[in-house]
C-alpha positions in Angstrom: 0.0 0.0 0.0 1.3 3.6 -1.6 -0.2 5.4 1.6 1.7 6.3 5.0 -0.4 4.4 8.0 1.8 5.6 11.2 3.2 2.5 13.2 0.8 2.5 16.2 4.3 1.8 18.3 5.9 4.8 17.1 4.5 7.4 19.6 5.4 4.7 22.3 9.3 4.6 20.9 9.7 7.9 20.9 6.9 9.4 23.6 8.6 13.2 23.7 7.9 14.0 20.4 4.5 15.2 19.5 2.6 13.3 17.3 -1.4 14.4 17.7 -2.8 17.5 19.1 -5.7 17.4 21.8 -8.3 14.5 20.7 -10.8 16.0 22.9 -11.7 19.0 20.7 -12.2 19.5 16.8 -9.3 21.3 16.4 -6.3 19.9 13.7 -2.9 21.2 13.3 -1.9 22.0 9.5 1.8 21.9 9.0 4.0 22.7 5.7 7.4 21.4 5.3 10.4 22.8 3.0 9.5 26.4 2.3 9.6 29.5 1.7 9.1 29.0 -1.8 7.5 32.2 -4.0 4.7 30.9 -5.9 3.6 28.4 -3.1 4.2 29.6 -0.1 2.8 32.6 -0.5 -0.7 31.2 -2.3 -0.8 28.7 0.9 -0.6 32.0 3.1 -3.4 33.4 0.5 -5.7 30.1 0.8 -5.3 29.9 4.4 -6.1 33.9 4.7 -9.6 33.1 2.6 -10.6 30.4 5.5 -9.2 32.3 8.5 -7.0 29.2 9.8 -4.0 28.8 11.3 -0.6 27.0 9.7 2.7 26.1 10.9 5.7 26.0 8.3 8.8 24.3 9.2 11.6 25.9 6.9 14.5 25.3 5.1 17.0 27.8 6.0 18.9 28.2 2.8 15.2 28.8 1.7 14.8 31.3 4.1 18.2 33.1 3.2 16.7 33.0 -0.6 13.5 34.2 0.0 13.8 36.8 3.4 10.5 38.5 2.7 8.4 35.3 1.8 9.0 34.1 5.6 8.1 37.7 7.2 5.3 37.3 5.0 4.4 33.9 7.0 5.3 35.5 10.0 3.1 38.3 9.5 -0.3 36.7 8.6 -0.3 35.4 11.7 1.8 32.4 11.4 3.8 29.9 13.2 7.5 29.1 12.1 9.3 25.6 12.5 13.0 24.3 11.9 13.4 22.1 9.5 17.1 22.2 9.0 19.4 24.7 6.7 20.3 22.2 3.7 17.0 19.6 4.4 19.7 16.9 5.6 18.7 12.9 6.1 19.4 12.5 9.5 20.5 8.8 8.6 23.1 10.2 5.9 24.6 12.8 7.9 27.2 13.1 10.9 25.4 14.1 14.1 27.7 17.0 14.6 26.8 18.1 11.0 23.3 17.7 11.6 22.9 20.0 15.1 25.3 22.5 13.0 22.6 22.3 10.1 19.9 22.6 13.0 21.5 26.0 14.5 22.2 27.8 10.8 18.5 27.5 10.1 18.2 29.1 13.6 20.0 31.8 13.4 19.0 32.8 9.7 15.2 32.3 11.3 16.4 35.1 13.9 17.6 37.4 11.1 15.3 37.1 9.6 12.1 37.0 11.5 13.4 38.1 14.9 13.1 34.7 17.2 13.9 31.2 16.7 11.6 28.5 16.2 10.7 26.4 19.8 9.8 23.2 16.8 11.9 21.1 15.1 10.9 18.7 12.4 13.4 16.4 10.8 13.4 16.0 6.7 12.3 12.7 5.7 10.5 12.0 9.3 14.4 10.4 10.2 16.9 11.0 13.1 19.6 9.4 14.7 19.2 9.0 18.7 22.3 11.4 19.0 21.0 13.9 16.5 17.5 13.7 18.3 19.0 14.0 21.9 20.8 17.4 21.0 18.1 18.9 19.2 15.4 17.9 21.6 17.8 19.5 24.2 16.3 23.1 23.1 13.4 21.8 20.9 10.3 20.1 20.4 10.4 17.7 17.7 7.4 17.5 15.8 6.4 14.6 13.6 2.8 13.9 12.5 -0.3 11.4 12.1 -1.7 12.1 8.8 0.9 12.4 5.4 -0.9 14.2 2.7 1.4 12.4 0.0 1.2 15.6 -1.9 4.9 14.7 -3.3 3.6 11.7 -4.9 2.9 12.6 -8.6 1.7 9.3 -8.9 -1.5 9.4 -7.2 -4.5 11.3 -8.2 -5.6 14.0 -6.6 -9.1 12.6 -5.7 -7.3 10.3 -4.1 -5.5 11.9 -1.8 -8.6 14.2 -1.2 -10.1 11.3 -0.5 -7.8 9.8 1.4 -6.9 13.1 3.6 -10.3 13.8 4.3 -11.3 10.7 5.7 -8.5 10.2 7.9 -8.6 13.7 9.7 -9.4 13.6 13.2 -9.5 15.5 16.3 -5.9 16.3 17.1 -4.7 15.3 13.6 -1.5 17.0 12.5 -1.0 16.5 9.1 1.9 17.3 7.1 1.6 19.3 3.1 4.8 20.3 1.5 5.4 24.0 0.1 7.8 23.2 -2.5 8.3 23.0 -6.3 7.5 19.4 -6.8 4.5 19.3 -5.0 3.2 22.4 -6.4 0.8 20.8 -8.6 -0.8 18.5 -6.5 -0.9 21.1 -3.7 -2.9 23.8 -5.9 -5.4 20.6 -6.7 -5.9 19.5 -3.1 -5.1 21.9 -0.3 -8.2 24.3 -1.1 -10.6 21.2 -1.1 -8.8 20.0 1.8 -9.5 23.4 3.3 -12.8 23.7 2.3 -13.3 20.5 4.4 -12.4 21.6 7.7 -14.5 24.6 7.5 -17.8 22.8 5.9 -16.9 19.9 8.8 -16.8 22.3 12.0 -13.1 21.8 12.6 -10.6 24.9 13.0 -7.1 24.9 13.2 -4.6 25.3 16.0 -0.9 26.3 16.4 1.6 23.9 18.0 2.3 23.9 21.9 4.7 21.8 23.7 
């Protein structure tokens, strides 16, 4: 099967990362990874604005040194911001020194930039190494998800993954889009049905705590 069910165990291996929101109330948590990117980013910001909900966008820092203005533009709307390292490094390919180094660069263009770092971490790919986990969880929350939207996947028709999406969003989902080049397609076909969802279905959005 093409689509990401999440390992019932996981949230037992790894209990200090945050994986749902609050089940009790019809609240989800929208996240986009690998931004800023102009012509994306900024129509998410623009889709979300229409619907008056609430994102969270963990960005690349070289993306962030490219496009300054895009992610004060996130910032602005009323936003939240999340690491997601400088060069979007595979934790399993990469040195654990190498990856908290890549981890503090995005911080610190995120504080030129925007004025504060980001209290959320989310590793590319979903992967970490214990080591590279323990130090960033030292100052972070790391932040994975419960719902995939498989936007990447060129593959797969967008009913399908409106489908898909739709019937697998819960109370407390977090569910992860990508605001990127290659999944600018499929995004402009789903997200604004996805959207239009949550608001027809009585849920609105929150940002992250932890």
């Amino acid at each position: 099967m093409r689509f990401y069910q999440l390992p019932f165990f996981l949230p037992f291996l790894y209990p200090n990362r945050l994986w749902n929101g609050l089940v009790s109330e019809r609240k989800i948590s929208l996240t986009f990874d690998d931004g800023p990117v102009p012509g994306i980013t900024d129509w998410v910001v623009e889709e979300l604005a229409k619907r008056h909900l609430s994102a969270t966008f963990f960005m690349v820092g070289d993306n962030v040194r490219k496009h300054p203005a895009l992610a004060q533009t996130v910032v602005a709307a009323g936003h939240q911001l999340g690491n997601h390292t400088y060069h979007h490094l595979s934790g399993w390919k990469t040195a654990t020194q190498t990856y908290l180094d890549d981890v503090a660069s995005c911080d610190a263009i995120l504080g030129d930039t925007v004025g504060e770092k980001s209290r959320f971490f989310r590793p590319p790919y979903g992967w970490m190494s214990p080591g590279q986990a323990k130090g960033v969880a030292a100052a972070k929350k790391i932040v994975m998800w419960s719902l995939l939207s498989y936007d990447f996947d060129s593959g797969l028709s967008s009913e399908n993954l409106i489908r898909r999406t739709t019937a697998r969003t819960a109370p407390g989902t977090i569910i992860v889009f990508h605001d990127q080049q290659k999944t600018k397609d499929q995004l402009k076909k789903v997200l604004p049905h996805y959207l239009d969802f949550l608001v027809g279905e009585g849920y609105t959005t929150q940002l992250l705590e932890g």
